[in-house]
C-alpha positions in Angstrom: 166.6 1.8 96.3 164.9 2.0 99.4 162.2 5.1 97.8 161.0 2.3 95.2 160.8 -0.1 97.9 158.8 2.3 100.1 156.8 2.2 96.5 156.6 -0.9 95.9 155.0 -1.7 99.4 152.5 1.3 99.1 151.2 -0.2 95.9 150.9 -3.9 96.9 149.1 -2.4 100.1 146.9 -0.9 98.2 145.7 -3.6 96.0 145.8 -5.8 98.9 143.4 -3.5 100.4 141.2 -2.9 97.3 140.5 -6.3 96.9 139.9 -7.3 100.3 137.3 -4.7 99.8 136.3 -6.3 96.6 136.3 -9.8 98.6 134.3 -7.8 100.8 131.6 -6.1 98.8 131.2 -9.6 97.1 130.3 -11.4 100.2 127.8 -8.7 100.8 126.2 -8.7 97.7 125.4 -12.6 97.7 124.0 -12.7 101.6 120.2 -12.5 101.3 117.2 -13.1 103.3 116.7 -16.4 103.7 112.6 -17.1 103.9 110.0 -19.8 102.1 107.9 -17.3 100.7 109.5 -14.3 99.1 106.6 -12.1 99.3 107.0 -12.5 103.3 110.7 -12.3 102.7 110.3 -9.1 100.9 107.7 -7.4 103.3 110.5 -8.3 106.0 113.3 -6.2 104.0 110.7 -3.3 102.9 109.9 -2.9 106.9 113.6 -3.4 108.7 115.3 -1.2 105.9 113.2 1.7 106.0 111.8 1.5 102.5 108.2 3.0 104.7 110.0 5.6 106.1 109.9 7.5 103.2 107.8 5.8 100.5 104.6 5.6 102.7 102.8 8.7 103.8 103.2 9.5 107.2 104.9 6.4 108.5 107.7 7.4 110.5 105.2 10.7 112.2 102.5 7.6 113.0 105.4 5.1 114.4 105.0 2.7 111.9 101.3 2.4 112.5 100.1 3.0 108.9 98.0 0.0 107.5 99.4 -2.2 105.1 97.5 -1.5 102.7 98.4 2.0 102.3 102.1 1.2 102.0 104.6 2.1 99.4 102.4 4.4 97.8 104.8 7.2 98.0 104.2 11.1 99.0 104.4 14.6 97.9 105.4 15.9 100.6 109.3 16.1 99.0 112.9 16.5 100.6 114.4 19.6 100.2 117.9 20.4 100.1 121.1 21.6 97.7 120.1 19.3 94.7 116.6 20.5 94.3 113.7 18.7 95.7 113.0 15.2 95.4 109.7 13.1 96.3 109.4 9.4 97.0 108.2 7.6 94.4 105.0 5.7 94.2 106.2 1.7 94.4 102.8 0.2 94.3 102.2 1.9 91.0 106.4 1.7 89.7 106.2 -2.0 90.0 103.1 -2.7 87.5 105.3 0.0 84.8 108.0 -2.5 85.5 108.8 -6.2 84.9 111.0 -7.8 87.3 114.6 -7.4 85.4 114.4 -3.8 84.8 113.5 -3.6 88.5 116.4 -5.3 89.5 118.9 -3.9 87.0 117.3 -0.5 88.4 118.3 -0.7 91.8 122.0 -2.8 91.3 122.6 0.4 88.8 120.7 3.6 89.6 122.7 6.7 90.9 119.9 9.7 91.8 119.1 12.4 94.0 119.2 12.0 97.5 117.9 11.2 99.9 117.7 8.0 98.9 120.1 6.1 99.5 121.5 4.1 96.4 124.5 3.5 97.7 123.1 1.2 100.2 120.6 0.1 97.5 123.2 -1.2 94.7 124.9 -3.5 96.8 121.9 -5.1 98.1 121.6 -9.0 96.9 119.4 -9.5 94.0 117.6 -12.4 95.7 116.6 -9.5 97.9 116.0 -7.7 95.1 113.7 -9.7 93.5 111.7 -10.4 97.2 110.8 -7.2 97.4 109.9 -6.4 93.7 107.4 -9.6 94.3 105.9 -8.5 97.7 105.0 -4.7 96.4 103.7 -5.9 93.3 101.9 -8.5 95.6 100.2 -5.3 97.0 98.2 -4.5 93.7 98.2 -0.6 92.3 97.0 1.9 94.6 97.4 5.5 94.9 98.7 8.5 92.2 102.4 9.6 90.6 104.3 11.7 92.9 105.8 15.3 91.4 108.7 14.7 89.4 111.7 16.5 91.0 112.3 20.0 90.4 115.7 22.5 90.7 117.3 23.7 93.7 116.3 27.6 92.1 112.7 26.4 92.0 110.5 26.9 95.1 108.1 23.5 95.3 104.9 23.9 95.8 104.5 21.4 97.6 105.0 20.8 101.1 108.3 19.6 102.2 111.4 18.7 104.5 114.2 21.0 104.6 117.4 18.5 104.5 119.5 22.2 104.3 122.5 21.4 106.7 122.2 24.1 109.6 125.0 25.5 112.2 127.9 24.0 110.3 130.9 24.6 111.9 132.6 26.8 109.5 135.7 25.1 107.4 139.0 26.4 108.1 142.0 25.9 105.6 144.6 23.6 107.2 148.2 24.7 106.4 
């Protein structure tokens, strides 16, 4: 009696837990950027979440001093590591292939390569969503299609960032 007990608690714990997390993920996924003018709202998100760091040739090596109007136009320098090697995409010229839904039913859904982050990504509000869909596509086309991403066997030709973990401690078996 008392080992379905023990049970019985484990499980309620659980889904106690899993929906608190649920509760949770929910109140995160409806917060949003409050702002007048989403384009504003949207340049806002595209600066404090890093979207630059990445997407905007030589942003983070300049300290963020990269005009506007070369933003979000992607690189091919790529990121290197175990899944192949990846290259930021081209926003300025993603956003005129897309309309606003598919961009937003892109990034609630999308599961890719690293290093970008999805996972942070698909939980985002789509308020937030749609601000920053508006403010890139307020920046007009500019710029050329990054490589597509190739195999980890395939050497790029390219340049690009190693993301190859180094001096791992090495894994011992736990008995």
């Amino acid at each position: 009696m008392k080992k379905e007990l023990v049970v019985g608690l484990l499980v309620v714990t659980v889904l106690t837990g899993c929906s608190a997390q649920a509760e949770q993920d929910e109140v995160i996924e409806t917060l949003h950027v409050k702002w007048d003018n989403p384009i504003e709202a949207g340049k806002y998100l595209v600066t404090i979440t890093g979207c630059n760091d990445c997407h905007t040739d030589g942003y983070l090596m300049m300290g963020g001093q990269v005009p506007e109007e070369d933003w979000l136009m992607g690189s091919a320098v790529g990121w290197r590591g175990p899944w192949g090697t990846t290259y930021p995409t081209n926003l300025r010229l993603r956003v005129q292939e897309w309309d606003e839904e598919t961009w937003v039913k892109t990034l609630k859904n999308r599961k890719a390569l690293p290093p970008m982050p999805w996972m942070n990504v698909n939980r985002m509000s789509e308020e937030d969503m749609r601000a920053i869909y508006v403010y890139i596509k307020s920046l007009g086309p500019k710029g050329e299609h990054v490589p597509l991403a190739i195999s980890p066997e395939l050497e790029p030709q390219t340049p690009y960032l190693s993301l190859f973990p180094q001096n791992m401690p090495v894994a011992t078996s736990q008995k």
